[in-house]
C-alpha positions as CSV (number, residue, x, y, z in Angstrom):
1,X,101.9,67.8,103.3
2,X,104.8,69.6,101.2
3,X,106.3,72.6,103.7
4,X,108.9,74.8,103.0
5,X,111.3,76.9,104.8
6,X,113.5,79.8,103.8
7,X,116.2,81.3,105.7
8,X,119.7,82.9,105.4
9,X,118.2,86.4,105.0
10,X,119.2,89.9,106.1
11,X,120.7,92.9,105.8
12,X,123.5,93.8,103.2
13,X,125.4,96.4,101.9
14,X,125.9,96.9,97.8
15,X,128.4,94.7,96.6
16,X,127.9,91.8,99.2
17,X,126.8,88.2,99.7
18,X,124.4,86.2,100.8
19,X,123.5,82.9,101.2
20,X,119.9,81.3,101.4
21,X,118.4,78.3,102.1
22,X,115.5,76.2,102.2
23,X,114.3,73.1,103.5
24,X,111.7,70.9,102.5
25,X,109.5,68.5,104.3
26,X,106.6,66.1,103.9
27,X,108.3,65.3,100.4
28,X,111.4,64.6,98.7
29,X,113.3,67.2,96.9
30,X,114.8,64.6,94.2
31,X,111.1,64.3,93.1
32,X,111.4,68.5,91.9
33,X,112.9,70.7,90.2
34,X,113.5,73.9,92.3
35,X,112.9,77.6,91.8
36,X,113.7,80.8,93.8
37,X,111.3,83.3,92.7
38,X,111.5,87.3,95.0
39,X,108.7,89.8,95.9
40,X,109.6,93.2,96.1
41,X,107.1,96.0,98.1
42,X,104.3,96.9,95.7
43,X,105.4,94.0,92.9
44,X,104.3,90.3,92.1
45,X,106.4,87.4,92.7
46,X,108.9,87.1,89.7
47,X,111.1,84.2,88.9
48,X,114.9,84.4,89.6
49,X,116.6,81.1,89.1
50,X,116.0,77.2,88.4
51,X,117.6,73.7,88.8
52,X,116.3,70.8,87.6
53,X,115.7,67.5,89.6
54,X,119.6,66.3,88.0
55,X,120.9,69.3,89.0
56,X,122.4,69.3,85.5
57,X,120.5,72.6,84.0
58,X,120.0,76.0,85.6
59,X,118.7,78.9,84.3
60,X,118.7,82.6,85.8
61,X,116.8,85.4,85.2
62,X,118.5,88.1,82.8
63,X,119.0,90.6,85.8
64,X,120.9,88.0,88.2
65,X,122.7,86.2,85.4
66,X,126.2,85.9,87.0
67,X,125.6,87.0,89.8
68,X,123.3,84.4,91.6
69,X,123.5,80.7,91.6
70,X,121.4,78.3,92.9
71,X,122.2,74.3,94.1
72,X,120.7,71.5,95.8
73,X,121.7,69.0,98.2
74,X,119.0,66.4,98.2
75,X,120.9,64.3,101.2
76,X,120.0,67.0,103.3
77,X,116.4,68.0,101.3
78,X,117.7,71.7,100.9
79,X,118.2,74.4,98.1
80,X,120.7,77.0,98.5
81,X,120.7,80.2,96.7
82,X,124.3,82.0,96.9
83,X,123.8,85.9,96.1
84,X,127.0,87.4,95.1
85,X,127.2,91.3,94.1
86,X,124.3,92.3,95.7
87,X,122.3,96.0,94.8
88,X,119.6,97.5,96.1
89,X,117.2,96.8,93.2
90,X,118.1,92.7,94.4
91,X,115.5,93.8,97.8
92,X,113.0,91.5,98.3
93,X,111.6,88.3,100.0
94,X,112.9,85.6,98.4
95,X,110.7,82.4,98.3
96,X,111.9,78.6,97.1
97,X,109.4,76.5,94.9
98,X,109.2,73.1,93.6
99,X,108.7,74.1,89.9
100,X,105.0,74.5,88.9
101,X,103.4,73.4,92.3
102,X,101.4,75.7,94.8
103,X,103.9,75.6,97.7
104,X,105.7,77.9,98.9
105,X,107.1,78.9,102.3
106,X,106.9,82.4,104.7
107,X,110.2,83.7,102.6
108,X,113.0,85.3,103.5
109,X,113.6,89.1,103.6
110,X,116.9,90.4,101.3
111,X,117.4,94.1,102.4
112,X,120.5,95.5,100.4
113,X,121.5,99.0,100.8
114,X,123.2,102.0,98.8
């Protein structure tokens, strides 16, 4: 059975960093390509960024476009997503997926303040 788990959450102030992670288990992360998606208070689940299986190809969504990038080490069956230039509007709970499959982990809260 595919698990997940997210970590690397907290609290930040406008402008800083932070680093997530997530681990998978029961599978093989080479067999996916991997997506963040966040969840807001009071919003669905929207997608944020994706890497293929090759790691070759990424894509972001519009509002973290250079400011958010997402990698994979598939030694240690993890996805990382490094958050750089945090704002409040980036508060959420950040959950990893393998692309397209109903799996996902207890998230991670992102709390950024003004």
């Amino acid at each position: 059975q595919v698990q997940l788990v997210e970590s690397g959450g907290g609290w930040v102030q406008t402008g800083g960093s932070l680093k997530l992670s997530c681990t998978l288990s029961g599978s093989s992360i080479r067999a996916y390509a991997m997506a963040w998606f966040r969840q807001a208070p009071g919003k669905e689940r929207d997608f944020v960024v994706r890497l293929s299986r090759s790691g070759a190809n990424r894509y972001q969504a519009i509002d973290v476009r250079g400011r958010f990038t997402i990698s994979r080490n598939n030694v240690e069956n993890t996805v990382y997503l490094q958050m750089n230039s945090l704002k409040p509007e980036d508060t959420a709970v950040y959950y990893c997926n393998p692309l397209g499959l109903p799996y996902w982990g207890q998230g991670t809260q992102v709390t950024v303040s003004s």
